[in-house]
N, C-alpha and C positions, 0 to 999 in steps of 0.2 A: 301426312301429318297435318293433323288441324290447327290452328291459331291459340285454340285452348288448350290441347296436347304441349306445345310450344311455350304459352306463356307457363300450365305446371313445373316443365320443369327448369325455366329459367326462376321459378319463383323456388324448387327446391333447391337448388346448384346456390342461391340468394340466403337461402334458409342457410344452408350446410355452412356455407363463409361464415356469415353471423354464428356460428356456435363453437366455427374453428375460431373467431374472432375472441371469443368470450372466455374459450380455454387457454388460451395463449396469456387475455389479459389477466383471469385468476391464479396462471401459475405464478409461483412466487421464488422462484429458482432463481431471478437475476437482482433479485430486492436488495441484497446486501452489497452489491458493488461501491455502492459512497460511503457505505461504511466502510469497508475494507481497503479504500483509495484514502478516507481518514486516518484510518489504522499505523497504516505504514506510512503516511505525510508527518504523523508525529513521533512514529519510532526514527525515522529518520531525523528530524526536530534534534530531538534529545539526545539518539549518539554523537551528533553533531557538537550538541555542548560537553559532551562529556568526551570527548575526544580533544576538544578549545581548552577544556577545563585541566585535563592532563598534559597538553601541552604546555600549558604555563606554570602550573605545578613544578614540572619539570626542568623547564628551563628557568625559573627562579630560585628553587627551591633544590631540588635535587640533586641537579646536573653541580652547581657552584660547589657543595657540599662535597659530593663525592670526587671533583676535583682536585680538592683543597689537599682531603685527606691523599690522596695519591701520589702529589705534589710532595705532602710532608715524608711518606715514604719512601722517597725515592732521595730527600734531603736528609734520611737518620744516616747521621755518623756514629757508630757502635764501638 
């Protein structure tokens, strides 16, 4: 094996990386991850409030009301 033989083919094995390099960095299969990490940072967000938001709903609003009435039912003298 000669020096020349030797450097062709560290110079192709150089080539070959460089184009595995280049296919890797044009695929576009992993591009949407921040988006998809956004995605669900704000679905999660929002069930959040709306999960706060029925909770107090309920316990101001609701819960008081349909105790009342329950309360009055069980105080009917007929």
């Amino acid at each position: 094996m000669t020096v020349k033989n030797a450097f062709s083919g560290v110079l192709r094995r150089v080539r070959l990386a460089f184009a595995r390099m280049n296919t890797v960095a044009a695929c576009a299969r992993g591009e949407n991850y921040v988006d998809s990490g956004v995605k669900i940072l704000i679905a999660v967000v929002i069930g959040a409030l709306l999960l706060g938001g029925l909770y107090a709903l309920f316990g101001d609003t609701i819960i008081p009301t349909v105790t009342k009435k329950v309360e009055e039912m069980f105080e009917f003298k007929g």
